[in-house]
C-alpha positions in Angstrom: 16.6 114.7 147.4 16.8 110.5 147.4 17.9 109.1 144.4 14.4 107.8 144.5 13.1 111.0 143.7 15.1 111.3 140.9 13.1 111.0 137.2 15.6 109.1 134.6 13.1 109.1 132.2 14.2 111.4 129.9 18.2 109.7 130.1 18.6 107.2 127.7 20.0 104.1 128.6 23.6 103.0 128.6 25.1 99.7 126.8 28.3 98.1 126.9 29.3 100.0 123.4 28.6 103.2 125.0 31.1 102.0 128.2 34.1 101.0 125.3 34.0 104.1 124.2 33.4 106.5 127.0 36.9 108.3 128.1 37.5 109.9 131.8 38.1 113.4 131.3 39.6 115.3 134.3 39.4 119.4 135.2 42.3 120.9 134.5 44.0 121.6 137.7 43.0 125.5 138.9 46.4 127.8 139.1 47.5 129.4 142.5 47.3 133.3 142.0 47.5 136.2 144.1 45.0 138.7 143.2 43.8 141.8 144.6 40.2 142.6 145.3 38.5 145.1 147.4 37.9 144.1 150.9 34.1 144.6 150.9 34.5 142.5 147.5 36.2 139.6 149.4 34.0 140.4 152.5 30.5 139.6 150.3 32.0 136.7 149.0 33.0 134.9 152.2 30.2 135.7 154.0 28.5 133.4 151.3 30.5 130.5 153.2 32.6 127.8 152.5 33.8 127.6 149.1 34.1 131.4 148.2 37.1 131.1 146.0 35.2 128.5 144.1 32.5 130.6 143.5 34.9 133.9 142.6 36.1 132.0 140.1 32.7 130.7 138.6 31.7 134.4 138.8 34.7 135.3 136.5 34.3 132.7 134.3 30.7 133.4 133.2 32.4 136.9 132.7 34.9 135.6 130.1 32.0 133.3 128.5 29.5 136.3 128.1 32.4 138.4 126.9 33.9 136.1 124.2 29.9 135.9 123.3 29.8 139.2 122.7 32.5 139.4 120.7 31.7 136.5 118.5 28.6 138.2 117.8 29.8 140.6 117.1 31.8 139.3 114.2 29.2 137.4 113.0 27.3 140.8 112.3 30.0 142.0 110.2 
């Protein structure tokens, strides 16, 4: 899609206030493991293409959010 085809109506505007106050915030760098995982596992995921690691890891992090959602729920019902 062009940036022309992009709709910016619903973003407000930016000033200069907004620019003194707006701090970079970088990922935190990903740590090197090495993991085991089933070879039809590792097989589904690469035949996705390029960037199967990156998208392992987005798989397992939706786990941990879902999980710690549960569980906070789970206190709250207490």
């Amino acid at each position: 899609m062009p940036d022309s085809e992009i709709d910016y109506s619903d973003i407000p505007a930016t000033d200069k206030e907004f620019w003194k106050i707006a701090k970079v915030k970088l990922p935190q760098p990903k740590k090197a493991i090495s993991l085991r995982i089933d070879p039809e596992v590792l097989d589904w995921f690469k035949a996705q293409g390029k960037g199967y690691q990156s998208r392992m890891n987005a798989v397992l992090k939706a786990y941990v959010k879902a999980q710690q959602e549960k569980i906070r729920a789970v206190k709250l019902s207490r």
